[in-house]
PyMOL Python script that loads the backbone (N, CA, C, O; Angstrom):
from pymol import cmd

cmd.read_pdbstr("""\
ATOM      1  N   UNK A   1       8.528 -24.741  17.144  1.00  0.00           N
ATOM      2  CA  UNK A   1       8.376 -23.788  16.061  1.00  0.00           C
ATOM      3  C   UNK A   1       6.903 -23.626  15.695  1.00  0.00           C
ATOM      4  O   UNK A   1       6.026 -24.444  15.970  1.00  0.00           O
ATOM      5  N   UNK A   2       6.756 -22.615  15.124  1.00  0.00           N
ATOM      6  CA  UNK A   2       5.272 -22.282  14.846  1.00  0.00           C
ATOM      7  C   UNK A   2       4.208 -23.063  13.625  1.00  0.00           C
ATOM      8  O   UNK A   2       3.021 -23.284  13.386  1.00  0.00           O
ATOM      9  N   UNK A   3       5.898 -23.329  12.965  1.00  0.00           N
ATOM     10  CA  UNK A   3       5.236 -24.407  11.830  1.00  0.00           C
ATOM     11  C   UNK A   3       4.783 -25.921  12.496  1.00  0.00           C
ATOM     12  O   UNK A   3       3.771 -26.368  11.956  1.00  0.00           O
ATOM     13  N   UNK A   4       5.107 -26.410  13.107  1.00  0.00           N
ATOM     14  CA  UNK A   4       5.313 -27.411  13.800  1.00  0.00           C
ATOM     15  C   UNK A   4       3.315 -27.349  14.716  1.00  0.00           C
ATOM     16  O   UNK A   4       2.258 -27.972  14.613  1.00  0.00           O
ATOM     17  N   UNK A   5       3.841 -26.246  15.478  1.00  0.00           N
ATOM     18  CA  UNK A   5       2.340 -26.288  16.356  1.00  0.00           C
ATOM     19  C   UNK A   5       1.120 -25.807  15.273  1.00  0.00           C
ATOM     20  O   UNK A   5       0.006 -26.258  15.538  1.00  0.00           O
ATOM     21  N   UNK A   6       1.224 -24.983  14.144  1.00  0.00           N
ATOM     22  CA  UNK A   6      -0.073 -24.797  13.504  1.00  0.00           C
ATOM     23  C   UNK A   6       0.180 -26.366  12.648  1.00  0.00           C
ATOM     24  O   UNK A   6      -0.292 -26.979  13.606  1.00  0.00           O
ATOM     25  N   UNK A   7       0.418 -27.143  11.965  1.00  0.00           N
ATOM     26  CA  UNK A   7       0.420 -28.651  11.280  1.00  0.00           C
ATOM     27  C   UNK A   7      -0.211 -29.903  12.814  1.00  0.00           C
ATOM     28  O   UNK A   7      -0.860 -30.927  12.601  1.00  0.00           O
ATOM     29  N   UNK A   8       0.187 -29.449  14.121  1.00  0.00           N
ATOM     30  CA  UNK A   8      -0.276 -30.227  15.038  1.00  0.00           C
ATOM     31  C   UNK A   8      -1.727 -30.312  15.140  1.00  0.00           C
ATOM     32  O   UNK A   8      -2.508 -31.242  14.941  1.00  0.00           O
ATOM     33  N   UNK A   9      -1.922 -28.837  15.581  1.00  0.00           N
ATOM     34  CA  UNK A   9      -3.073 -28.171  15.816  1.00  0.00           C
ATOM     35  C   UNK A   9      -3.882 -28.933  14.771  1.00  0.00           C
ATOM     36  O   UNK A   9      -4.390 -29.960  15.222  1.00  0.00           O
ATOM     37  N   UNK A  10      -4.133 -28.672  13.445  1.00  0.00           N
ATOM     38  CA  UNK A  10      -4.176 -28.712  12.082  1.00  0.00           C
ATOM     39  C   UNK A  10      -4.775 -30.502  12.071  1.00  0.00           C
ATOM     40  O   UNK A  10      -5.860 -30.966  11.720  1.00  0.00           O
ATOM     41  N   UNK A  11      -3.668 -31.095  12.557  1.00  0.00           N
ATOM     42  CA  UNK A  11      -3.930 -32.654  12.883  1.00  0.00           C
ATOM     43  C   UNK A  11      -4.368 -33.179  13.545  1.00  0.00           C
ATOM     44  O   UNK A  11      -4.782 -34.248  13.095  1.00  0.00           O
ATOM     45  N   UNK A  12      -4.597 -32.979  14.783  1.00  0.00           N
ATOM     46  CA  UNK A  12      -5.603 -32.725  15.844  1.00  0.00           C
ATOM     47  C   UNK A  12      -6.835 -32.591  16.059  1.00  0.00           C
ATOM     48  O   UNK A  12      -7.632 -33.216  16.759  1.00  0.00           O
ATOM     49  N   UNK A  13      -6.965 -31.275  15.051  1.00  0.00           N
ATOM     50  CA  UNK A  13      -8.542 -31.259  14.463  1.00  0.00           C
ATOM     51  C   UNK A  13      -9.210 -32.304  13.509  1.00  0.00           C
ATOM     52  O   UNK A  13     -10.416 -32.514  13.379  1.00  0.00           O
ATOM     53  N   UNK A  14      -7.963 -33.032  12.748  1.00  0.00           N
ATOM     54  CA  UNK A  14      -8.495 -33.799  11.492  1.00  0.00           C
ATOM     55  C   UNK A  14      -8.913 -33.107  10.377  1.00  0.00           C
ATOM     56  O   UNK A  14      -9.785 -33.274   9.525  1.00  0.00           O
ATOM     57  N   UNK A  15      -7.848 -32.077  10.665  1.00  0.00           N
ATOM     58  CA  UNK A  15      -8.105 -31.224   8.845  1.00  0.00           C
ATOM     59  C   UNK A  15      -6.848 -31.705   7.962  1.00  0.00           C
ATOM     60  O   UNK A  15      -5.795 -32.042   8.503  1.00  0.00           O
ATOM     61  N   UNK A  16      -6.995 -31.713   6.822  1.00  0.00           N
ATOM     62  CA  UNK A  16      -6.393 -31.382   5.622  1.00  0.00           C
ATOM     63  C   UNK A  16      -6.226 -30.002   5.591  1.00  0.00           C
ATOM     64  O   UNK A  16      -7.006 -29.132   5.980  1.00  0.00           O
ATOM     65  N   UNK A  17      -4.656 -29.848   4.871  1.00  0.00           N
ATOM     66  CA  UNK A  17      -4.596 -28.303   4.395  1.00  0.00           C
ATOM     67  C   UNK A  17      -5.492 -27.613   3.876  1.00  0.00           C
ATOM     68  O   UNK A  17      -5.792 -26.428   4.017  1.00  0.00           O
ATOM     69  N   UNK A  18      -6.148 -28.895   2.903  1.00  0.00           N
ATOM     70  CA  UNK A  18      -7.153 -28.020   2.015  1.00  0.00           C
ATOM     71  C   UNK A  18      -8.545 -27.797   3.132  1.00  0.00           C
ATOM     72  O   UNK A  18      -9.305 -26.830   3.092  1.00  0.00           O
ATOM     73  N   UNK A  19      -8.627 -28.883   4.044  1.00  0.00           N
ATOM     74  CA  UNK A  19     -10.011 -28.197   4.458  1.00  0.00           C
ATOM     75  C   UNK A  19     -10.209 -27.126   5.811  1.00  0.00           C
ATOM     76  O   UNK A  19     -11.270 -26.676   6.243  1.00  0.00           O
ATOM     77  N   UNK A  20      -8.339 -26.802   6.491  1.00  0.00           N
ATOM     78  CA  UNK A  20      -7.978 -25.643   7.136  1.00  0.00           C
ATOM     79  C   UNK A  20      -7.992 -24.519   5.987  1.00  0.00           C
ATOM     80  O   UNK A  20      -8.575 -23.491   6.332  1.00  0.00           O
ATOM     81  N   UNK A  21      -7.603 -24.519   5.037  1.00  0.00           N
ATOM     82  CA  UNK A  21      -7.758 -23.313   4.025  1.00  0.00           C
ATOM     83  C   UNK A  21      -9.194 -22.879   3.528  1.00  0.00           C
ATOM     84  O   UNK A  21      -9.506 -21.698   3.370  1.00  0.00           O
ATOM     85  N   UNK A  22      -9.919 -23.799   3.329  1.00  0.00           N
ATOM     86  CA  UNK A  22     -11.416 -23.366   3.174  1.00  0.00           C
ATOM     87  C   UNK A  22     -12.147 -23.041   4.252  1.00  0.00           C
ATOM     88  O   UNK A  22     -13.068 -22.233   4.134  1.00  0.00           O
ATOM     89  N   UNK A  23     -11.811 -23.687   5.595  1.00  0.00           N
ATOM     90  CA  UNK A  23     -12.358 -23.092   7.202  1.00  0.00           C
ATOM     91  C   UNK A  23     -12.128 -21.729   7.602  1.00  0.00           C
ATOM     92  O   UNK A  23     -12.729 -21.022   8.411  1.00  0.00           O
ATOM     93  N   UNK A  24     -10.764 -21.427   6.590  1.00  0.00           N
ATOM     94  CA  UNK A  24      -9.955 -19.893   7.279  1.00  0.00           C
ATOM     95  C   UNK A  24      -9.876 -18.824   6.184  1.00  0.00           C
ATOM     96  O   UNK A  24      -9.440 -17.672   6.186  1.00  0.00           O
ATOM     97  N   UNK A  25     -10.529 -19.709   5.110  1.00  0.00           N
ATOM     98  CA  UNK A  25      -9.823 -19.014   3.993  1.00  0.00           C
ATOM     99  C   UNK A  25      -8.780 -18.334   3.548  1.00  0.00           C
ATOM    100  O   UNK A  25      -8.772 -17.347   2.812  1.00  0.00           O
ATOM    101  N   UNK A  26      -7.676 -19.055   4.151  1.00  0.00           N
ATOM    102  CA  UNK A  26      -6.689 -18.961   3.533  1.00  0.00           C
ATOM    103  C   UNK A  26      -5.709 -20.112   2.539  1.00  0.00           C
ATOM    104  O   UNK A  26      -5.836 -21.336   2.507  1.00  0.00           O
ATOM    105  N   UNK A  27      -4.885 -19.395   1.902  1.00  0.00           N
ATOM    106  CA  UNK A  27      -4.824 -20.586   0.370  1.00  0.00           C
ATOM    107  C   UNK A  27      -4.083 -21.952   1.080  1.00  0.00           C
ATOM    108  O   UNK A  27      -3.507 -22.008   2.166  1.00  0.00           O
ATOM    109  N   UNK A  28      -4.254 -22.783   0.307  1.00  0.00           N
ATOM    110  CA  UNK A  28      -3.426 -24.166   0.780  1.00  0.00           C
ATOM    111  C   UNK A  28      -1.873 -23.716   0.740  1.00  0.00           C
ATOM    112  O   UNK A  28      -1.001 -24.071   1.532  1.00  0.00           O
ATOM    113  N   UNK A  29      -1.759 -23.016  -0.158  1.00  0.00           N
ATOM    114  CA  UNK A  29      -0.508 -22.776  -0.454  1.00  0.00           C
ATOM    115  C   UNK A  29      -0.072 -22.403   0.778  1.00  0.00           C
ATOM    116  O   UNK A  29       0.538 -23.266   1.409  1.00  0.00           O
ATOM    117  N   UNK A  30      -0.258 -21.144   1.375  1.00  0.00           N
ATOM    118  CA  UNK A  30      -0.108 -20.364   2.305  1.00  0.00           C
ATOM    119  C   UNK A  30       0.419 -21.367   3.308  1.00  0.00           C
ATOM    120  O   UNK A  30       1.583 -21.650   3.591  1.00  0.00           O
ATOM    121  N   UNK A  31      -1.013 -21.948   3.889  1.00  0.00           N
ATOM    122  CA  UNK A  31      -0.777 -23.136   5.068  1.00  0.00           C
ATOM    123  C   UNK A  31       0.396 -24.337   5.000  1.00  0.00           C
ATOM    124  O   UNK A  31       1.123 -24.722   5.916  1.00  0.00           O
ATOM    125  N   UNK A  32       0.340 -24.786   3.646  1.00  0.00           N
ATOM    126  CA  UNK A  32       1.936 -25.607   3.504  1.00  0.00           C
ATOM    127  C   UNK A  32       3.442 -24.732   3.787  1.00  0.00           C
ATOM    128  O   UNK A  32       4.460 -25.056   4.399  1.00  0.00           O
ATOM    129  N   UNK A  33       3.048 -23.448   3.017  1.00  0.00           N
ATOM    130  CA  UNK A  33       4.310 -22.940   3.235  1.00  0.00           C
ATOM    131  C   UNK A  33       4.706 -22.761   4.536  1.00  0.00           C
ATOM    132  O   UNK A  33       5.813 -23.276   4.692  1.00  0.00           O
ATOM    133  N   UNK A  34       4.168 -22.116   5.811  1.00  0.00           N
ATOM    134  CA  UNK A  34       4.109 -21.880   6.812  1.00  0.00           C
ATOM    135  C   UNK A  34       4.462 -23.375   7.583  1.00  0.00           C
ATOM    136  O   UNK A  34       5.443 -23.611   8.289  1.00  0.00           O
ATOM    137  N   UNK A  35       3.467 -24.205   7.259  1.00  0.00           N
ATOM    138  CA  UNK A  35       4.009 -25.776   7.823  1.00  0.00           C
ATOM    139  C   UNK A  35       4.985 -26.010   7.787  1.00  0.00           C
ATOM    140  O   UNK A  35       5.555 -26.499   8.762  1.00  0.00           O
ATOM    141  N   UNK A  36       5.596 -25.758   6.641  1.00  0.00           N
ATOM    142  CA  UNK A  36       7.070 -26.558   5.839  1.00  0.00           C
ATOM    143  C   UNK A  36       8.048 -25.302   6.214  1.00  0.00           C
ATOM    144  O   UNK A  36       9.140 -25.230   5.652  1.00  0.00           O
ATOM    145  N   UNK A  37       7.697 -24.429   7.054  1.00  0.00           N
ATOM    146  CA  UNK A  37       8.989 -23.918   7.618  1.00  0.00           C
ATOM    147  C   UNK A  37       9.366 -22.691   6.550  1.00  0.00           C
ATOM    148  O   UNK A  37      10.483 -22.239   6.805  1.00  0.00           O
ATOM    149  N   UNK A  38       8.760 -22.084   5.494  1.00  0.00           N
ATOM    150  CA  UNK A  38       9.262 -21.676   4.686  1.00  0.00           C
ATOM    151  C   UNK A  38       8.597 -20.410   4.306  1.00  0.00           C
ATOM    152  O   UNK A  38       8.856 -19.867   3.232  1.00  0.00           O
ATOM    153  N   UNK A  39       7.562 -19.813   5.337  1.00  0.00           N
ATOM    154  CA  UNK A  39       7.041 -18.831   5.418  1.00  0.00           C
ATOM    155  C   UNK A  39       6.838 -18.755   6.998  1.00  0.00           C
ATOM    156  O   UNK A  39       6.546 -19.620   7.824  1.00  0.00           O
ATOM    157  N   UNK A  40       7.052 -17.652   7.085  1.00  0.00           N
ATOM    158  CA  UNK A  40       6.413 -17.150   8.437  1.00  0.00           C
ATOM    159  C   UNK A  40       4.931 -16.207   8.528  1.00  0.00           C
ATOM    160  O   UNK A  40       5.212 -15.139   7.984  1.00  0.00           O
ATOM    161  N   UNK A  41       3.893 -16.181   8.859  1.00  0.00           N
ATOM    162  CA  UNK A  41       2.586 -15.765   9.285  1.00  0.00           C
ATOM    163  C   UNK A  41       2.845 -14.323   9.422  1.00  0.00           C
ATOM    164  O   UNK A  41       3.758 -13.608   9.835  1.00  0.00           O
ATOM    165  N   UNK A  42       1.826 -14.204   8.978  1.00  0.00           N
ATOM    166  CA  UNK A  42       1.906 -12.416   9.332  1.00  0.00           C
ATOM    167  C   UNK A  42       1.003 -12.456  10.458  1.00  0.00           C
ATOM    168  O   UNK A  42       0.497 -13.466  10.947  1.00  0.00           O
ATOM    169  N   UNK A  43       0.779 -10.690  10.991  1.00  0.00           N
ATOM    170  CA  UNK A  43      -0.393 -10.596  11.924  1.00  0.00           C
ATOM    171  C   UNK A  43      -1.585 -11.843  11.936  1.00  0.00           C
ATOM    172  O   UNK A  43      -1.772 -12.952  12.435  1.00  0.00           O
ATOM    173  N   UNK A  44      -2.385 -10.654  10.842  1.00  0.00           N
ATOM    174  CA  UNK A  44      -3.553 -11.257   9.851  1.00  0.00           C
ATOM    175  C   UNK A  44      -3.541 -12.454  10.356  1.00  0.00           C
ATOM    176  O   UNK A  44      -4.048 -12.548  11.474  1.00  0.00           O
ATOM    177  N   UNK A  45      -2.995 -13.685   9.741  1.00  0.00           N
ATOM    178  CA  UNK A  45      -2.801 -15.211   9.709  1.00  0.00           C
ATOM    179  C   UNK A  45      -2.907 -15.427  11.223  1.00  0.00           C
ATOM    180  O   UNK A  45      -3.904 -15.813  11.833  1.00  0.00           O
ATOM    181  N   UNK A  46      -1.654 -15.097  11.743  1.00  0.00           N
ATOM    182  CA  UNK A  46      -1.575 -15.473  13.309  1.00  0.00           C
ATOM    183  C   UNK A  46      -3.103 -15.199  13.750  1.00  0.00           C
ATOM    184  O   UNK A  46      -3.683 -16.152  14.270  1.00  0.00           O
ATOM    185  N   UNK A  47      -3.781 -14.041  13.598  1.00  0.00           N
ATOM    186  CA  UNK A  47      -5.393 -14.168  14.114  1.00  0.00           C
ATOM    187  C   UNK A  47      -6.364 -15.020  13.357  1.00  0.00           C
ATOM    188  O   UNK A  47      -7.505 -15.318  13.712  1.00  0.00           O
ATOM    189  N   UNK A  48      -5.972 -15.239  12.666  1.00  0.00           N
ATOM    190  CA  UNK A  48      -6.767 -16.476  11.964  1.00  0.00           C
ATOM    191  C   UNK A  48      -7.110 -17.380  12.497  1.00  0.00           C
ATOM    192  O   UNK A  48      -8.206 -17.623  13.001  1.00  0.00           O
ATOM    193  N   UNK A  49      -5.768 -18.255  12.412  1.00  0.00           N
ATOM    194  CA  UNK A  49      -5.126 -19.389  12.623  1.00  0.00           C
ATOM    195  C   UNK A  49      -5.628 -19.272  14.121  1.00  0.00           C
ATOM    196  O   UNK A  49      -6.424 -20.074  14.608  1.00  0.00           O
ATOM    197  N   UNK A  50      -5.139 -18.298  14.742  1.00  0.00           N
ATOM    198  CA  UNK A  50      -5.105 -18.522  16.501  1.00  0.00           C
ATOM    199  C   UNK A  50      -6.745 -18.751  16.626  1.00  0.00           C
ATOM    200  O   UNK A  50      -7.222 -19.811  17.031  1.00  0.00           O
ATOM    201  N   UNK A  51      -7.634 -17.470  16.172  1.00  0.00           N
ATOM    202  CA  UNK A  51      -9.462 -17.796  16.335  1.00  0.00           C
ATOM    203  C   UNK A  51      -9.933 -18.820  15.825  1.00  0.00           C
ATOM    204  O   UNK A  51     -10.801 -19.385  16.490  1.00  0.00           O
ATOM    205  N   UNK A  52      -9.563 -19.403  14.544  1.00  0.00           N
ATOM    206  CA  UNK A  52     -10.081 -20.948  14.454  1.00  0.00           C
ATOM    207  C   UNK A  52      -9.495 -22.305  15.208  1.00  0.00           C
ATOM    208  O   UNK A  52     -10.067 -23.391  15.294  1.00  0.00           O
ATOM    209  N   UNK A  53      -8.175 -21.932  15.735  1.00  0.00           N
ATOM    210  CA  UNK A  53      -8.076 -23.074  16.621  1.00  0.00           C
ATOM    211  C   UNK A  53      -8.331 -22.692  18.054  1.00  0.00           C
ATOM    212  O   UNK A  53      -7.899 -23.452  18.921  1.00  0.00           O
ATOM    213  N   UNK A  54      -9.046 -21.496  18.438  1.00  0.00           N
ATOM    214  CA  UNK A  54      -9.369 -21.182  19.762  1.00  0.00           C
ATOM    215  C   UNK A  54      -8.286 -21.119  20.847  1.00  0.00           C
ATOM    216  O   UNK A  54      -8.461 -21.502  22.004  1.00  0.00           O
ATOM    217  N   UNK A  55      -6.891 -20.480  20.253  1.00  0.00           N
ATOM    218  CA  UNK A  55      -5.370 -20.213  20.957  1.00  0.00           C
ATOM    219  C   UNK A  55      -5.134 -18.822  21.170  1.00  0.00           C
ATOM    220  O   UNK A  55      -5.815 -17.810  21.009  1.00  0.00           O
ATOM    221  N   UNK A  56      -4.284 -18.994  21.470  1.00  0.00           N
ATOM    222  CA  UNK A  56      -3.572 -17.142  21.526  1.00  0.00           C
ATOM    223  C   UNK A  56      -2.440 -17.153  20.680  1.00  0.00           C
ATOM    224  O   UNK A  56      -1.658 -18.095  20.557  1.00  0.00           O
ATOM    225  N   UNK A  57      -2.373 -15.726  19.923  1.00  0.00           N
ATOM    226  CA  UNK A  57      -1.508 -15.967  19.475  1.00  0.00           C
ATOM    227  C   UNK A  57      -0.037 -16.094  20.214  1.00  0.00           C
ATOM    228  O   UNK A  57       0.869 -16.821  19.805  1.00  0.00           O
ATOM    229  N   UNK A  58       0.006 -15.522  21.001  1.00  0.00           N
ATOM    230  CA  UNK A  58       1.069 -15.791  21.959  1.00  0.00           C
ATOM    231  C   UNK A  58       1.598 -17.413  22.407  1.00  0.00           C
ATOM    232  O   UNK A  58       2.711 -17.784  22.777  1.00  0.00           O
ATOM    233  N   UNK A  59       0.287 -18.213  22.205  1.00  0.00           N
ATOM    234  CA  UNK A  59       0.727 -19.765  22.165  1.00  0.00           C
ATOM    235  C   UNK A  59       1.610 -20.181  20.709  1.00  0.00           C
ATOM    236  O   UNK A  59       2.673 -20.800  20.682  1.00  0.00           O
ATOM    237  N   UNK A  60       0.892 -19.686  19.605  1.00  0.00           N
ATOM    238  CA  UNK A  60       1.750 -20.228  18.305  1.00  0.00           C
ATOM    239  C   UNK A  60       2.748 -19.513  18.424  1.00  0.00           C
ATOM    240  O   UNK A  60       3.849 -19.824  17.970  1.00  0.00           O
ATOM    241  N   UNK A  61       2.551 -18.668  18.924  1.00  0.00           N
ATOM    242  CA  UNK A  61       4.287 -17.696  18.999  1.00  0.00           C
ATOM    243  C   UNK A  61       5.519 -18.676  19.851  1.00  0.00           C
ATOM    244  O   UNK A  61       6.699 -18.658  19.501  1.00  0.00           O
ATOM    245  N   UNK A  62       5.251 -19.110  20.455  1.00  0.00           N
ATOM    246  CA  UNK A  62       5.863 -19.505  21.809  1.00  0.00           C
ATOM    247  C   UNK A  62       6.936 -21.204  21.399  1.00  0.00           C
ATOM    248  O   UNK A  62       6.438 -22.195  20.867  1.00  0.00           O
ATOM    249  N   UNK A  63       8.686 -21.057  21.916  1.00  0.00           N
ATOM    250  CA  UNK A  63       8.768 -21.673  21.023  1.00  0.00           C
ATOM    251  C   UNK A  63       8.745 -23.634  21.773  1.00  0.00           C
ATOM    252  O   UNK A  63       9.384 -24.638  21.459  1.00  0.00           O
ATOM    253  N   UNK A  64       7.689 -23.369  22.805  1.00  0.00           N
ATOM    254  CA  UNK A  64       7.816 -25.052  23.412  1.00  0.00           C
ATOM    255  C   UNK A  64       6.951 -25.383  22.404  1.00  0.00           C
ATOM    256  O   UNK A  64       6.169 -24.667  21.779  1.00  0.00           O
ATOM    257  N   UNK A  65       7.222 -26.755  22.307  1.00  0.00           N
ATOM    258  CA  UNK A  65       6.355 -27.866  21.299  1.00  0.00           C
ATOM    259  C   UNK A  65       5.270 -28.284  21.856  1.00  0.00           C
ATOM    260  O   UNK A  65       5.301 -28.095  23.071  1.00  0.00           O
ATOM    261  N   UNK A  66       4.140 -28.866  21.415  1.00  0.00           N
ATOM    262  CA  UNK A  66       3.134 -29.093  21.804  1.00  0.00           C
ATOM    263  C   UNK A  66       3.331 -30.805  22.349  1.00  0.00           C
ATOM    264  O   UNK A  66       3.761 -31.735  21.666  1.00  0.00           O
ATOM    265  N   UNK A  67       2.865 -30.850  23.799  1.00  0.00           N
ATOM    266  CA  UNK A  67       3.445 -32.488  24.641  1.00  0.00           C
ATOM    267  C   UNK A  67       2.016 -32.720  24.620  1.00  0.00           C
ATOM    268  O   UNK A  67       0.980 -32.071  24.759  1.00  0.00           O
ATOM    269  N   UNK A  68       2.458 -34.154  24.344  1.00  0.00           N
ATOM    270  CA  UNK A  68       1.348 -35.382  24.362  1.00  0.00           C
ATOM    271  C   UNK A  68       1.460 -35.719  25.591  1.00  0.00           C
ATOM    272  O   UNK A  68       2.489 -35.857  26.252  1.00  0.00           O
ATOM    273  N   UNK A  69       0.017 -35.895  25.994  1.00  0.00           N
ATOM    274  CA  UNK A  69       0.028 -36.171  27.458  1.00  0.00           C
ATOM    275  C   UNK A  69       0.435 -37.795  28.202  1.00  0.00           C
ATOM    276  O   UNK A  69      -0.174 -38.832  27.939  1.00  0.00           O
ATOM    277  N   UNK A  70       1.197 -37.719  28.830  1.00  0.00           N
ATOM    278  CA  UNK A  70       1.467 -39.569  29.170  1.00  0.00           C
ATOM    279  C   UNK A  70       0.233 -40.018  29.519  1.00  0.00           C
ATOM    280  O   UNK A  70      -0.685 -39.359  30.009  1.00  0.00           O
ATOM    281  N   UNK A  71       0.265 -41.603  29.138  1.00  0.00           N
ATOM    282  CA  UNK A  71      -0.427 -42.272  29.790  1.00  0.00           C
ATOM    283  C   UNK A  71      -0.679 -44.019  28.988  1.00  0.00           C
ATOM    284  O   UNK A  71      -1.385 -44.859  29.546  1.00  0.00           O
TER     285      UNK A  71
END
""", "prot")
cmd.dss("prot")
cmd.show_as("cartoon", "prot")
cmd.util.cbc("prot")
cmd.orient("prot")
């Protein structure tokens, strides 16, 4: 799910909501809701989100989960 891969992404980087919302400027609110499954992204966001984590949006779209690599 999309909530799932932008909170990965998100963790990955070593952001806080709050300091993905001040990177993207968009509200904390926004970014929890979307995390927590309870909003879905508009355009807008999806290009956000996708240019600050350097994705496509077609990746957050997409519904495989993000795999940790073995080892």
């Amino acid at each position: 799910m999309i909530s799932n891969k932008i909170k990965e992404l998100r963790k990955k980087n070593g952001l806080t909501q709050e300091e993905l919302a001040k990177e993207t400027n968009l509200s904390q609110s926004n970014i929890g809701m979307i995390e927590g499954g309870k909003r879905i992204p508009g355009r807008k966001t999806l290009e956000i989100l996708a240019n600050f984590f350097n994705v496509t949006i077609d990746y957050l779209l997409e519904e495989k989960e993000i795999e940790e690599p073995l080892g």
